[in-house]
Residue, then its C-alpha position, 0 to 999 in steps of 0.5 A: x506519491x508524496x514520500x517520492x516528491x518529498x525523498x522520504x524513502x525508508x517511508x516509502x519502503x515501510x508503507x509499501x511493506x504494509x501494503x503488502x502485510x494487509x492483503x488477504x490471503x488471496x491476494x486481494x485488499x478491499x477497496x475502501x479503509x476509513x479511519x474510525x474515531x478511535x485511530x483504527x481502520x475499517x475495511x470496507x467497500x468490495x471485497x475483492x479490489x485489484x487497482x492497489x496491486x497494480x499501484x504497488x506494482x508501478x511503484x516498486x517496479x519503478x523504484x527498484x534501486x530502493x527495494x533492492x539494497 
């Protein structure tokens, strides 16, 4: 949680808002992202992985004052 220690909140903010952009539709990430060459990301790993949700969730909740104003 380097964007907590270092008190870069809107970047806190706008990573955690990606996060949640790139879950399947059923509510699911996959478990590992590469960065290729070129700059994209390959999704790999499981198909279905629920360890990130249980992050962002411990993140936000613990950080409300920042997802509420």
């Amino acid at each position: 949680m380097a964007c907590q220690r270092r008190k870069a909140r809107s970047r806190l903010v706008d990573s955690v808002r990606k996060v949640c952009r790139s879950a399947k539709s059923d509510g699911y990430w996959r478990e590992r992202y590469h960065l290729k060459p070129d700059g994209t990301v390959s999704a790999d790993g499981s198909q279905k992985y629920c360890e990130y949700a249980a992050v962002l969730a411990r993140l936000v909740l613990g950080n409300r004052e920042l997802f509420l104003s």
